[in-house]
Structures are given as structure tokens and as C-alpha cells.
N, CA and C atoms as an extended XYZ file, in Angstrom:
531
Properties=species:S:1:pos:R:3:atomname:S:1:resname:S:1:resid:I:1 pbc="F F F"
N         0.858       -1.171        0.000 N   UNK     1
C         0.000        0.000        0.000 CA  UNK     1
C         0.898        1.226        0.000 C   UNK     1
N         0.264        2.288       -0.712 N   UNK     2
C         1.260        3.116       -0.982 CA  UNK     2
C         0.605        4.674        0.249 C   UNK     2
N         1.750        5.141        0.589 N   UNK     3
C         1.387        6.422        1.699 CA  UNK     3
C         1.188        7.483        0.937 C   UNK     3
N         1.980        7.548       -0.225 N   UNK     4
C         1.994        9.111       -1.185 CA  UNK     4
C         0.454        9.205       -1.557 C   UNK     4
N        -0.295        7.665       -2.161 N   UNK     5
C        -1.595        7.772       -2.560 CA  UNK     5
C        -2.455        8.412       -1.456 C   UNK     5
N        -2.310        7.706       -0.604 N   UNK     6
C        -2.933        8.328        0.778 CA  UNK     6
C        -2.734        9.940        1.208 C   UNK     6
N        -1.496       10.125        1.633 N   UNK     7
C        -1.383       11.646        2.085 CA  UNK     7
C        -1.671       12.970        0.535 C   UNK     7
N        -1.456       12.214       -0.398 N   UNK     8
C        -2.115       13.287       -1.773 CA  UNK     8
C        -3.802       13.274       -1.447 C   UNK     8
N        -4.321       11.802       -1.542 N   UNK     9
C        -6.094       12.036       -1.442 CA  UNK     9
C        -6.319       12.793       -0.345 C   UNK     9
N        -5.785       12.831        1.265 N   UNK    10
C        -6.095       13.308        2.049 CA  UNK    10
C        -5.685       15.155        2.103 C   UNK    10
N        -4.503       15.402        1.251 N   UNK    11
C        -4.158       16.761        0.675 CA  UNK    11
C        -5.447       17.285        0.173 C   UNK    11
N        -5.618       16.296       -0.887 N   UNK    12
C        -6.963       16.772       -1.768 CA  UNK    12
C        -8.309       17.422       -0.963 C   UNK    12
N        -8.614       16.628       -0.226 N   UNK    13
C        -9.701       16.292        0.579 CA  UNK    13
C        -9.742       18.055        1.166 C   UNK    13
N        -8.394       18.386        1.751 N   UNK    14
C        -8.150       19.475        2.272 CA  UNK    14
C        -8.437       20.815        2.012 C   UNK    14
N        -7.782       20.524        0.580 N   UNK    15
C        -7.912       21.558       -0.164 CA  UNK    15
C        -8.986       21.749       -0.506 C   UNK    15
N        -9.531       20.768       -1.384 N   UNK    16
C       -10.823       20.822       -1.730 CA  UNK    16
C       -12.315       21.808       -0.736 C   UNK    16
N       -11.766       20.802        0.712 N   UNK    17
C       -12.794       21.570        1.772 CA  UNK    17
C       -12.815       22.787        1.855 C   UNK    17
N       -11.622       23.392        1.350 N   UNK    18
C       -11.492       24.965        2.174 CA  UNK    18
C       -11.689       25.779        0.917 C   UNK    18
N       -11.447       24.971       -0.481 N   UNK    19
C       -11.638       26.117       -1.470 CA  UNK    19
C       -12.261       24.933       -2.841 C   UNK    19
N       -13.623       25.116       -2.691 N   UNK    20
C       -14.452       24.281       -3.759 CA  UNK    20
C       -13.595       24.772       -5.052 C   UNK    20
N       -13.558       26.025       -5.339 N   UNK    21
C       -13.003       26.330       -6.712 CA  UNK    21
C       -12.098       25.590       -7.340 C   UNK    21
N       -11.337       25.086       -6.343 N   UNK    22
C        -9.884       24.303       -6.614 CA  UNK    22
C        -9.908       23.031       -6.825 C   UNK    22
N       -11.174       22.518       -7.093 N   UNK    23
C       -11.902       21.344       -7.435 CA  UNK    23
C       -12.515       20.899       -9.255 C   UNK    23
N       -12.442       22.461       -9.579 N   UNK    24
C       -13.260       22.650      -10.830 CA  UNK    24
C       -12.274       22.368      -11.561 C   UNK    24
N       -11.950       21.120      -12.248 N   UNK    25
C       -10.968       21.584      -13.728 CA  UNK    25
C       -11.597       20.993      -14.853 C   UNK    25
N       -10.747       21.008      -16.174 N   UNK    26
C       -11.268       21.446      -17.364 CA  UNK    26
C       -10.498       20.619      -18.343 C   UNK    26
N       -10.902       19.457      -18.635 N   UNK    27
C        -9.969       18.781      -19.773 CA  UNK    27
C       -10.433       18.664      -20.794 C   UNK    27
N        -9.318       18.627      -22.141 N   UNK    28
C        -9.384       19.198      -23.471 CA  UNK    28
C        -9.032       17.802      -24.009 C   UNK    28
N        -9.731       17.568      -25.259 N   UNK    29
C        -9.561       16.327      -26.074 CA  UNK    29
C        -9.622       17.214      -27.774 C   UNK    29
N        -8.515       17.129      -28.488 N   UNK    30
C        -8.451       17.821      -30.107 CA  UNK    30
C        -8.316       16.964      -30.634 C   UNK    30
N        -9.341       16.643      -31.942 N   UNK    31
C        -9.573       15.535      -32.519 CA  UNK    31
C        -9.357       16.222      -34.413 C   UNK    31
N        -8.530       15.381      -34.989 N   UNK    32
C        -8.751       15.991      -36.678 CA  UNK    32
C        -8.751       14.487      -37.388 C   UNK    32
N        -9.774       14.793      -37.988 N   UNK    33
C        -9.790       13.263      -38.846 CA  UNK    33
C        -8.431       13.486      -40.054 C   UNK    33
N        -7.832       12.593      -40.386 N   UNK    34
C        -6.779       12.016      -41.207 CA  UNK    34
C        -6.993       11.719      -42.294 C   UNK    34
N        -7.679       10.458      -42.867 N   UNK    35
C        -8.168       10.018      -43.796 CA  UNK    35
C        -8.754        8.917      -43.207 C   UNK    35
N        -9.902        8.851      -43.913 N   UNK    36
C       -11.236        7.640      -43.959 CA  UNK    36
C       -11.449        7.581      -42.990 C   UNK    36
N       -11.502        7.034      -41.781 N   UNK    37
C       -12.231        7.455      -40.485 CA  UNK    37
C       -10.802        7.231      -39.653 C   UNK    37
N        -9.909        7.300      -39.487 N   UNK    38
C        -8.823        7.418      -38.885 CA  UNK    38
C        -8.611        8.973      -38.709 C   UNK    38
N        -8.138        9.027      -37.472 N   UNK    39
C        -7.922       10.474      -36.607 CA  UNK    39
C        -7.172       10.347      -35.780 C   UNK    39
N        -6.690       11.357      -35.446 N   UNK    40
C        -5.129       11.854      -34.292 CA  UNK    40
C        -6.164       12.635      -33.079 C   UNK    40
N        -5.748       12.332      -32.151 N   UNK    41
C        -6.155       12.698      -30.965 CA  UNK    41
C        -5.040       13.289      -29.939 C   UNK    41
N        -5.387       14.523      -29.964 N   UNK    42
C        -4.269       15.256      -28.733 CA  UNK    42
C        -4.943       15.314      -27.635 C   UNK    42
N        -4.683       14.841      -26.670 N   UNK    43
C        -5.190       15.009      -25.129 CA  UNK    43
C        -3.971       15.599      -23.864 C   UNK    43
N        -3.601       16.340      -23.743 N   UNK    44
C        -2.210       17.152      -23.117 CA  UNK    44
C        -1.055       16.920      -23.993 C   UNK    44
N        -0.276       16.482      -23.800 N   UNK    45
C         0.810       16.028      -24.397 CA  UNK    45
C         0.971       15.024      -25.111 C   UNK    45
N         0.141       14.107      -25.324 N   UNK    46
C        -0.423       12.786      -25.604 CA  UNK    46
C        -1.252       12.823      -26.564 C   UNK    46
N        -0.460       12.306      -27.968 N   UNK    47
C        -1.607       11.764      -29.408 CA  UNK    47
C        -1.584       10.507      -29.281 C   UNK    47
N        -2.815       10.390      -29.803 N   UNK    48
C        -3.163        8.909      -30.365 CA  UNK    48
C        -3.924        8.933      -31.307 C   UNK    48
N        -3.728        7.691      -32.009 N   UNK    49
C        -4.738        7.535      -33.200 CA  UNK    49
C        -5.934        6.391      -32.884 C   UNK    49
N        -6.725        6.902      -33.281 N   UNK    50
C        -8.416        6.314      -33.042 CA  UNK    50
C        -8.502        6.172      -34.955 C   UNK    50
N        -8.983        4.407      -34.886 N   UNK    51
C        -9.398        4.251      -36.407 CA  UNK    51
C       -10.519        3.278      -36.050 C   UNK    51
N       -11.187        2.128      -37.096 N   UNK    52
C       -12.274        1.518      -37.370 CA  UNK    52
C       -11.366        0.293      -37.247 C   UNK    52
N       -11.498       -1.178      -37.396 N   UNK    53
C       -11.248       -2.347      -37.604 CA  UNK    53
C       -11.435       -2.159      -39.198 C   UNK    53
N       -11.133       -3.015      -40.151 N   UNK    54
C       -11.523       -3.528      -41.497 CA  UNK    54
C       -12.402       -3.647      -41.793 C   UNK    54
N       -13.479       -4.398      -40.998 N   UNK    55
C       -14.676       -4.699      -41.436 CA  UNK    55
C       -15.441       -3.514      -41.025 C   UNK    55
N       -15.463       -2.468      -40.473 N   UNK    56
C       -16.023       -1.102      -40.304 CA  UNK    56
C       -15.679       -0.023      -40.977 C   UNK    56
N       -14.804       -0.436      -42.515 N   UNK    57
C       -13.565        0.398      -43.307 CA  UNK    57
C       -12.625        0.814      -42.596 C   UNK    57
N       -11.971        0.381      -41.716 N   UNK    58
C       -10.871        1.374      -41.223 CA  UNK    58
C        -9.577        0.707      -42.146 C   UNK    58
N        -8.742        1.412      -41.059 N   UNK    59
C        -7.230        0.247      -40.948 CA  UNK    59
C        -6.872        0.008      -40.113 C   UNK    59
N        -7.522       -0.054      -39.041 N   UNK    60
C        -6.918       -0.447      -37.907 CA  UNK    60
C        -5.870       -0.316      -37.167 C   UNK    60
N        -5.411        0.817      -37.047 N   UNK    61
C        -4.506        1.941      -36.626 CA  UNK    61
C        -4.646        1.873      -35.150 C   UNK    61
N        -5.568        1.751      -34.642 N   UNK    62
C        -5.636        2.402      -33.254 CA  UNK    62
C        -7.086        2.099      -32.838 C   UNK    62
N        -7.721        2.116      -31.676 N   UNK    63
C        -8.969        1.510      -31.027 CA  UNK    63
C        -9.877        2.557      -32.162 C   UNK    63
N       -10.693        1.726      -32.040 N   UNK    64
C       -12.479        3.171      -32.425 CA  UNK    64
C       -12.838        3.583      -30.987 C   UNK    64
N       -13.414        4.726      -31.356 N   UNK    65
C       -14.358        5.262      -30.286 CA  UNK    65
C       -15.145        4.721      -29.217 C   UNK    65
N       -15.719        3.748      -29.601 N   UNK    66
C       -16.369        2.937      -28.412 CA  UNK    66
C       -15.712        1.864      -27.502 C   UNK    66
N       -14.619        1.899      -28.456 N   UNK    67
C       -13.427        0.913      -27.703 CA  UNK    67
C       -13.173        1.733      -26.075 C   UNK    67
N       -12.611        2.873      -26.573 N   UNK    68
C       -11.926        3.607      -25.760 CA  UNK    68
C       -13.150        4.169      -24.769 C   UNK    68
N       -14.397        3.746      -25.011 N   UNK    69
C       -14.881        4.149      -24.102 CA  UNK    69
C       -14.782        3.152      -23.110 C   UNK    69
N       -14.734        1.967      -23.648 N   UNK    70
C       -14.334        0.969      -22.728 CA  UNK    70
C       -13.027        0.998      -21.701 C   UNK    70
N       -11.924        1.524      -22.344 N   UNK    71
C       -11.034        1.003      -21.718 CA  UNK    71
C       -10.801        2.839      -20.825 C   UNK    71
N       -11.497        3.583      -21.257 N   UNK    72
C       -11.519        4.825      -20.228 CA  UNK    72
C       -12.192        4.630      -18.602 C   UNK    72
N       -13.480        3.370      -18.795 N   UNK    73
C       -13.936        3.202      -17.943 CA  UNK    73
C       -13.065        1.994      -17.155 C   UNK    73
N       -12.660        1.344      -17.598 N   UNK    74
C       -11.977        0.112      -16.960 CA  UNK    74
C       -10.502        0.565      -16.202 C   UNK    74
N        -9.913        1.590      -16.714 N   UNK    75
C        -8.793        2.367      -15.740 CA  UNK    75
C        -8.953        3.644      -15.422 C   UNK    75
N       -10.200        3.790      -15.200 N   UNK    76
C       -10.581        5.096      -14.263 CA  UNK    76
C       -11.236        4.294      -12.925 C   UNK    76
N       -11.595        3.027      -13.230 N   UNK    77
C       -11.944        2.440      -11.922 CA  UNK    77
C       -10.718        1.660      -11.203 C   UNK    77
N        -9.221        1.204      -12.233 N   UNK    78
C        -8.302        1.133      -11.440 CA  UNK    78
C        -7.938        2.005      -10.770 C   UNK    78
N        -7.828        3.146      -11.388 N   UNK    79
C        -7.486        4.476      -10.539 CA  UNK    79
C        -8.514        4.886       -8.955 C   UNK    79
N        -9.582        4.904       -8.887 N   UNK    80
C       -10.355        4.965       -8.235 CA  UNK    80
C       -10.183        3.971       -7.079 C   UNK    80
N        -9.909        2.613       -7.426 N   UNK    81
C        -9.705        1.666       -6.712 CA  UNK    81
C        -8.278        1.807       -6.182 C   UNK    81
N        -7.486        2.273       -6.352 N   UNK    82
C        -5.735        2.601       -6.231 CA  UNK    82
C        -5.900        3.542       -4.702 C   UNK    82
N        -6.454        4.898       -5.160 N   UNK    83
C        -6.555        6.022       -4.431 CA  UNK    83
C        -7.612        5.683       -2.833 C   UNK    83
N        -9.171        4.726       -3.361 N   UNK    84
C        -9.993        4.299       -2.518 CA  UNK    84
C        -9.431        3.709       -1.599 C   UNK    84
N        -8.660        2.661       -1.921 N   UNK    85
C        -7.695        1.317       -0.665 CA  UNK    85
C        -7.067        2.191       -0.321 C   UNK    85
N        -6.513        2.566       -0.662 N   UNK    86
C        -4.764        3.602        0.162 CA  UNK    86
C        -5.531        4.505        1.169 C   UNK    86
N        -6.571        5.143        0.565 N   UNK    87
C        -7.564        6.431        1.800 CA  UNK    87
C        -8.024        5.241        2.852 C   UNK    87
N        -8.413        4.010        2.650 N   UNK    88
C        -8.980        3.338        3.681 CA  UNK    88
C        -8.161        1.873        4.412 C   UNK    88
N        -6.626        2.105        3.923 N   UNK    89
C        -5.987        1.429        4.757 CA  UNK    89
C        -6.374        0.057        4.114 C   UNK    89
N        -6.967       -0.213        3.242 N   UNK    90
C        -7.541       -1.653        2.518 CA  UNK    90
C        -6.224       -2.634        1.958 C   UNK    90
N        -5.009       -2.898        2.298 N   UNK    91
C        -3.927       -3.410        1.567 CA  UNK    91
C        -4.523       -3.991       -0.074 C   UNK    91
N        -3.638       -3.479       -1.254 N   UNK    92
C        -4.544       -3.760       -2.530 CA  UNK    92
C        -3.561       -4.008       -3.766 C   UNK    92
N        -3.312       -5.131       -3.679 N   UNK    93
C        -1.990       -5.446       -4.192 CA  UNK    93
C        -1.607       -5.377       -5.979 C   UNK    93
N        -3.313       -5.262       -6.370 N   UNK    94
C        -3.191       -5.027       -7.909 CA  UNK    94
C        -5.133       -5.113       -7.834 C   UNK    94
N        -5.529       -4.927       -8.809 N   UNK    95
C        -6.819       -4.747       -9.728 CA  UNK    95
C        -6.587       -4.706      -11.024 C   UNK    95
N        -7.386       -5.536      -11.633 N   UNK    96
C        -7.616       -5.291      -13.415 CA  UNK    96
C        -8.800       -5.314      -13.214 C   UNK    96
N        -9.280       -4.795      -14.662 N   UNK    97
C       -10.904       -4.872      -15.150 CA  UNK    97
C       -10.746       -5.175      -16.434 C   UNK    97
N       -11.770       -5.566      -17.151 N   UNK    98
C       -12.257       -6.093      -18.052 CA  UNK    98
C       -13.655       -5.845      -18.262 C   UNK    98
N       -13.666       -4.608      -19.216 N   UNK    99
C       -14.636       -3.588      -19.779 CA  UNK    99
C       -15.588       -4.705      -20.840 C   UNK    99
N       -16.796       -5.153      -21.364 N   UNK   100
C       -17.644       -5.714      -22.508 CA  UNK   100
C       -18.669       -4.717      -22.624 C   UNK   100
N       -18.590       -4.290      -23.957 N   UNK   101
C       -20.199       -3.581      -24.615 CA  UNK   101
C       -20.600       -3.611      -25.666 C   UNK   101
N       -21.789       -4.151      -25.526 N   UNK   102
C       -22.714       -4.642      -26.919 CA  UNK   102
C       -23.051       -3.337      -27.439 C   UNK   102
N       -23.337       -3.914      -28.770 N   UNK   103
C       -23.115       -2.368      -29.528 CA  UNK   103
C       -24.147       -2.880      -30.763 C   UNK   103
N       -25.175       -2.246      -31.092 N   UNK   104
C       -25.834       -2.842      -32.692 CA  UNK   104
C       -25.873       -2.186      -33.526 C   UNK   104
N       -25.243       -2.259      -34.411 N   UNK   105
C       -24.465       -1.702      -35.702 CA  UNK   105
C       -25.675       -0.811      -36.493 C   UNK   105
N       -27.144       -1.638      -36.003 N   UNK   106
C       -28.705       -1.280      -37.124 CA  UNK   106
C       -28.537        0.183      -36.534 C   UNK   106
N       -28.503        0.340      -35.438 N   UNK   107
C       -28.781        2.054      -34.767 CA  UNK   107
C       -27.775        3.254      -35.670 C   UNK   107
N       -26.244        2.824      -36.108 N   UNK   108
C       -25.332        3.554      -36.738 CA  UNK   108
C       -25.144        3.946      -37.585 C   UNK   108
N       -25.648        2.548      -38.495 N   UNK   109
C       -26.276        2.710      -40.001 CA  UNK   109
C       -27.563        3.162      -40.534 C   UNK   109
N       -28.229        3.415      -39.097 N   UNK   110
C       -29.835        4.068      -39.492 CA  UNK   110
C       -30.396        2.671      -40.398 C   UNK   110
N       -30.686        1.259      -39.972 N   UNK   111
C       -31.365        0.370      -40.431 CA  UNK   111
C       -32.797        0.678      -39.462 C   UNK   111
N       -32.515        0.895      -38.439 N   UNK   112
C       -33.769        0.935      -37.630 CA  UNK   112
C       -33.701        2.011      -36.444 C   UNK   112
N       -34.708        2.797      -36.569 N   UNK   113
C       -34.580        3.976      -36.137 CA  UNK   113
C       -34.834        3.788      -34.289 C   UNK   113
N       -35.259        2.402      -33.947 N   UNK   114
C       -35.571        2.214      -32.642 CA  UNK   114
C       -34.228        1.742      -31.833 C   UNK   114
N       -33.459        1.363      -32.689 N   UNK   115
C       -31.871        0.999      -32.220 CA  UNK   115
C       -31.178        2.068      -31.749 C   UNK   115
N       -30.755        2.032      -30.854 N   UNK   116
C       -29.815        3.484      -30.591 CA  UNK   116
C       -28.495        3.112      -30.944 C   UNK   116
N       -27.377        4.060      -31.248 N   UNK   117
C       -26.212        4.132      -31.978 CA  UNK   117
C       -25.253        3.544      -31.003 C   UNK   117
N       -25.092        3.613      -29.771 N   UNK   118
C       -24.555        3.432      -28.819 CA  UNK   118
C       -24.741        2.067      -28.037 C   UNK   118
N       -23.614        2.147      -27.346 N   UNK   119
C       -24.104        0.937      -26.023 CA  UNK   119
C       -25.258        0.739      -25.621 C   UNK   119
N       -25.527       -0.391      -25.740 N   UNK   120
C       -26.772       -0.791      -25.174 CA  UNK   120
C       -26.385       -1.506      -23.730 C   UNK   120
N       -25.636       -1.921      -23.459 N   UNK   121
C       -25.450       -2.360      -22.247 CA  UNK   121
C       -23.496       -2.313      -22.055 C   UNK   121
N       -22.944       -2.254      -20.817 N   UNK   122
C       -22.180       -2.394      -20.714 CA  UNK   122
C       -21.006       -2.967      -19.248 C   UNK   122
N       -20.440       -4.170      -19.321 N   UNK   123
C       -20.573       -5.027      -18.269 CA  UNK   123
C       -19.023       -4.812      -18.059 C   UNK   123
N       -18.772       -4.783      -16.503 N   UNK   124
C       -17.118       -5.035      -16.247 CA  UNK   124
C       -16.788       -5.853      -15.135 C   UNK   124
N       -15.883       -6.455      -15.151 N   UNK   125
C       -15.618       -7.586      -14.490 CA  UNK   125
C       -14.059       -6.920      -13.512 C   UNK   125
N       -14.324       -6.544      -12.133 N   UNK   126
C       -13.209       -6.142      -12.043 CA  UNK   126
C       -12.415       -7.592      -10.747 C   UNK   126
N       -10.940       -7.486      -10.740 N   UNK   127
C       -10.678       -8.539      -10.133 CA  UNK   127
C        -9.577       -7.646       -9.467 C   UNK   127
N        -9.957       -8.148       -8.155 N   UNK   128
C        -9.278       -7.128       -6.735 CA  UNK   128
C        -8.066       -8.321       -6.402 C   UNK   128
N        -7.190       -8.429       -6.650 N   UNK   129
C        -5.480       -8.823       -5.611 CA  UNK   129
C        -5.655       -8.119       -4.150 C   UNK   129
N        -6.459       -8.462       -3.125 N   UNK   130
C        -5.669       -7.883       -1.767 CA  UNK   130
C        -6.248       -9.322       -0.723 C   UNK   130
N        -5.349       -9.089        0.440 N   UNK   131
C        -5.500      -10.187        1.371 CA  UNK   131
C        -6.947       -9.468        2.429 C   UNK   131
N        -7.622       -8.344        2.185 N   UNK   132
C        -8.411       -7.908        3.076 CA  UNK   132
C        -9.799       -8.745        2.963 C   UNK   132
N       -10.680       -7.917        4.523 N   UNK   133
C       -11.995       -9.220        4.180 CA  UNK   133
C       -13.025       -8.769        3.452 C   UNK   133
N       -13.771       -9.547        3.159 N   UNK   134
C       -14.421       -9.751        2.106 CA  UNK   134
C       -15.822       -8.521        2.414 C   UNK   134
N       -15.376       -8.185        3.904 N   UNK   135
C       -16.239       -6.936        4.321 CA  UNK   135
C       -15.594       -5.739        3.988 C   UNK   135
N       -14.204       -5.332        3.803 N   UNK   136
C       -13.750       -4.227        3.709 CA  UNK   136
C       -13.575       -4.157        2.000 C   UNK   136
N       -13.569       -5.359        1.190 N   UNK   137
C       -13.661       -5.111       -0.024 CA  UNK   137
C       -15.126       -4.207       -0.754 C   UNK   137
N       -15.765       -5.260        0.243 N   UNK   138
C       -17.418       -4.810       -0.239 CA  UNK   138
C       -17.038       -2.971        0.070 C   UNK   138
N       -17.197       -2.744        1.302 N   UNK   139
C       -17.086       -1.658        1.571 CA  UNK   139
C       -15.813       -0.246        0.492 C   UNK   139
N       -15.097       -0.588        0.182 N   UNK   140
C       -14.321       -0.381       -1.025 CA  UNK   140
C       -14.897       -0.386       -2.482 C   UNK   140
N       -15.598       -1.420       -2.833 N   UNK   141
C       -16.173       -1.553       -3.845 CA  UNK   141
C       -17.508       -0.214       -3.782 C   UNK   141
N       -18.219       -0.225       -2.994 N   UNK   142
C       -19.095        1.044       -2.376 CA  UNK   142
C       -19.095        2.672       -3.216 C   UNK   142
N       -17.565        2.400       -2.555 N   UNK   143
C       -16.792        4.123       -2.626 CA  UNK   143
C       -16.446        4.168       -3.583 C   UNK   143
N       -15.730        3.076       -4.350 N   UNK   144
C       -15.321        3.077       -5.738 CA  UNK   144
C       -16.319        3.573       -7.141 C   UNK   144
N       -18.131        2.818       -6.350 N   UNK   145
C       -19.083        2.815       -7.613 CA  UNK   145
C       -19.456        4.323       -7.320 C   UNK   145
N       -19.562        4.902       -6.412 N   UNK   146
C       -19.954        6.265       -5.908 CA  UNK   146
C       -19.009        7.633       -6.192 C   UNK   146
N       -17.637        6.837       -6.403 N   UNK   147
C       -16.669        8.032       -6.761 CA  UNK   147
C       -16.082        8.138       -8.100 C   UNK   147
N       -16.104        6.840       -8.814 N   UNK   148
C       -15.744        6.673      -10.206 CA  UNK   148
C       -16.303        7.736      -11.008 C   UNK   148
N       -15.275        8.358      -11.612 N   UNK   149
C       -15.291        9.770      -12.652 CA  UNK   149
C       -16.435        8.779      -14.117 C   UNK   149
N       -16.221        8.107      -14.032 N   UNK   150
C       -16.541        7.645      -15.824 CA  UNK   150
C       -17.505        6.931      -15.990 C   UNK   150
N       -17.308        6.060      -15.065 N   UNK   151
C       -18.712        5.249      -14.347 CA  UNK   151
C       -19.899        6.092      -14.013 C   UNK   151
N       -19.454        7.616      -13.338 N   UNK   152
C       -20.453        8.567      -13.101 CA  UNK   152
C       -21.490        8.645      -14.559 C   UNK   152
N       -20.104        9.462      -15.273 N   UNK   153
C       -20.499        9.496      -16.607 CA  UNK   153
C       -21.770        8.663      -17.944 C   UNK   153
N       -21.001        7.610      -17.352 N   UNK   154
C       -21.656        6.723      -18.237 CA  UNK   154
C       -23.305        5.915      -17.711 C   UNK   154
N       -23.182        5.729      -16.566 N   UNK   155
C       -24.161        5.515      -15.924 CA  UNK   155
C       -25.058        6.745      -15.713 C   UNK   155
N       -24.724        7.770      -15.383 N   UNK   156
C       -25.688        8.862      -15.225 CA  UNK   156
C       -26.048       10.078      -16.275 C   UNK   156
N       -25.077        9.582      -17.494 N   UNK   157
C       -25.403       10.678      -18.534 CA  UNK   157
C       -24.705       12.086      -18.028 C   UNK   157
N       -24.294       12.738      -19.260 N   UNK   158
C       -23.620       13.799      -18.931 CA  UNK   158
C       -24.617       15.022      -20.157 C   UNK   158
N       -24.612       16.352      -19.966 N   UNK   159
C       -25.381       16.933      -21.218 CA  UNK   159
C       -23.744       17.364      -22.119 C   UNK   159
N       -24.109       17.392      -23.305 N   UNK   160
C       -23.081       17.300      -24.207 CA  UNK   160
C       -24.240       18.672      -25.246 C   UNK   160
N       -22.992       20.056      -25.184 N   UNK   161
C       -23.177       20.564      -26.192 CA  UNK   161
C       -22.490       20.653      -27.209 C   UNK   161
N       -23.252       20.860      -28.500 N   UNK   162
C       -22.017       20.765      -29.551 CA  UNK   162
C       -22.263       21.742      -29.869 C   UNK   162
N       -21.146       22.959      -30.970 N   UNK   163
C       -21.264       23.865      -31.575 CA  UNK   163
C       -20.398       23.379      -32.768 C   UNK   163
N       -21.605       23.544      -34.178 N   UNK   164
C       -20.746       23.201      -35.396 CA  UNK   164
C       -19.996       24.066      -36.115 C   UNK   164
N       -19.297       24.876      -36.547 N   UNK   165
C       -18.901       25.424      -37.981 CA  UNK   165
C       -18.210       24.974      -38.718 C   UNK   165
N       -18.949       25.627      -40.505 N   UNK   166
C       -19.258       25.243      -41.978 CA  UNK   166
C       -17.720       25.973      -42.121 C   UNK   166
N       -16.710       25.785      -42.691 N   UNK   167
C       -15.854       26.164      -44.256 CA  UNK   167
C       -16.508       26.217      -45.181 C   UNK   167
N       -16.962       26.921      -45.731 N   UNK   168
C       -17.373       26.293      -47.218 CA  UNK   168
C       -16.084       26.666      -48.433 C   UNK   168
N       -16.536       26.349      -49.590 N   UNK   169
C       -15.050       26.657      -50.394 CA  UNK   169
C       -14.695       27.884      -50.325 C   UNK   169
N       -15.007       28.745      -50.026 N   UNK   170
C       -14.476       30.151      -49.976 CA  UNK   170
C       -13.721       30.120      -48.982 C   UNK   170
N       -13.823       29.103      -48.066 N   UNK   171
C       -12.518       29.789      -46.756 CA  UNK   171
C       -13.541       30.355      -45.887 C   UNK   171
N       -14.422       31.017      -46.329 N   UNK   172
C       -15.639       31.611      -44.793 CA  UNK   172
C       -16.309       30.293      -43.827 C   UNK   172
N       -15.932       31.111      -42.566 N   UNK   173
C       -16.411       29.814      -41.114 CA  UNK   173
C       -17.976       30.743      -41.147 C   UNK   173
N       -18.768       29.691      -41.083 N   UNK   174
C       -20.150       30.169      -40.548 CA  UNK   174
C       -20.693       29.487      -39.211 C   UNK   174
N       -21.284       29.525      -38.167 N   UNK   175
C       -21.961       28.788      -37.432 CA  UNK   175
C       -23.170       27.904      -38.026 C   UNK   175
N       -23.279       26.814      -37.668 N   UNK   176
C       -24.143       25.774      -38.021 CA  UNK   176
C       -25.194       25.368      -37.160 C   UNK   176
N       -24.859       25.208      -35.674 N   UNK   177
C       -25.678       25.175      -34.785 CA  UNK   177
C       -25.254       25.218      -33.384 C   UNK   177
């Protein structure tokens, strides 16, 4: 078990109490498509490429989109689970997860307008390494489903605005919506 995890969450905790503001931050994801559905993704310092499999036209460059929603959720709950044990003294010697989500292709392609484009369900299997009891796991597991950033997300919906603008061939940006 690590102390730095501990005395940072409990820093946090601190800070947080005395000045909510210092709680609010703001992360940036810049996305430019490449060619055919392959795209570069800057997220701080950090690109990656997001493409399709073959059979979805890609080339298979890099996860698709729904991949990564998977695997955003599956190590935001290691993380969660890292920071949770260490705040509660839980000894936690490793965690993996293992993200599954069904997905029906009819909703994407507009075959059927009752299909939604997205996950329809989505299941994770996480597997805890620690010698603690099977009461302090539960209790861990708790804080974990209650504090998880992505899990929030995904389970509770987030509102998503978009703002479009047009190029058209002239080079003029117009607003779209």
C-alpha cells in the first residue's frame, strides 16, 4: 500500500474543503480526422490515433471510439480503486478490469430507427489482488461505484453541447448550430 496515494487524497480532501473552486478543472480532447475514419487525438501532451477495424472500413490503426470508451472506464476504476484502498488502509496489491459492450451496428447505419447508436449495455468484471476481508472489499467496492469519474459518466449521462462550424469553399467559417 502506498502512503503518497494516501497523504495526496487526504491533501486533496483538504484543499478541496477549504476552497471548492480548486476542485473545478477542465480537460481538453483535439480531434482531426486524417483520412477515412482514422484520426489523431491530442489530449495534453499525448496523441493517439483512433481508427475503425476492417470490417467497419478502417485500418486499424488504433482503437475506435467505443473501444476507448471501454477502456476509459476500466482504468478510471483502477485508478479509483488505487486512491480508494490507500484512503482506507484496505492493503490492494493489484486490480484489473475487463470492460464488454454490446453495440448494434442497425442504430449507426440508421437500419432501424428504434436501435440506438450506442451501447446498449455495458458489463465489467473487475478482479481485486488484496488479502483484506471480504467486508472491507465490499465496503471499497461502495466508494469506488460512488466516486468513479466515468462510471459517473456513463451511468448517469452527462449533457453534451455541440457547436458546429461550416468552411465552405471560400474559406468563410459560418456557425451551423
Amino acid at each position: 500500500m502506498s502512503n503518497d496515494f494516501k497523504t495526496f487524497f487526504e491533501q486533496m480532501q483538504s484543499t478541496l474543503a477549504d476552497n471548492a473552486h480548486a476542485g473545478r478543472v477542465r480537460f481538453t480532447s483535439d480531434s482531426h480526422q486524417v483520412e477515412g475514419v482514422r484520426s489523431t487525438v491530442r489530449l495534453r501532451n499525448f496523441e493517439l490515433v483512433v481508427d475503425e477495424p476492417p470490417a467497419l472500413s478502417g485500418t486499424d490503426q488504433g482503437p475506435n471510439p467505443v473501444e476507448l470508451i471501454l477502456a476509459a472506464l476500466g482504468t478510471c476504476q483502477e485508478i479509483t480503486y488505487r486512491f480508494y484502498a490507500d484512503k482506507m488502509d484496505i492493503p490492494l496489491h493489484g486490480v484489473a478490469v475487463t470492460v464488454k459492450g454490446s453495440l448494434d451496428l442497425r442504430g449507426f447505419f440508421a437500419v432501424d430507427d428504434e436501435v440506438r447508436p450506442g451501447y446498449k449495455e455495458i458489463e465489467a468484471e473487475v478482479r481485486i489482488d488484496s488479502p483484506a476481508s471480504a467486508e472491507d472489499i465490499a465496503r471499497l467496492v461502495e466508494e469506488v461505484e460512488r466516486h468513479c469519474p466515468v462510471l459517473d459518466c456513463l451511468s448517469r449521462g452527462v449533457p453534451v453541447k455541440s457547436k458546429v462550424a461550416h468552411r465552405d469553399a471560400s474559406g468563410v467559417r459560418t456557425a451551423v448550430a
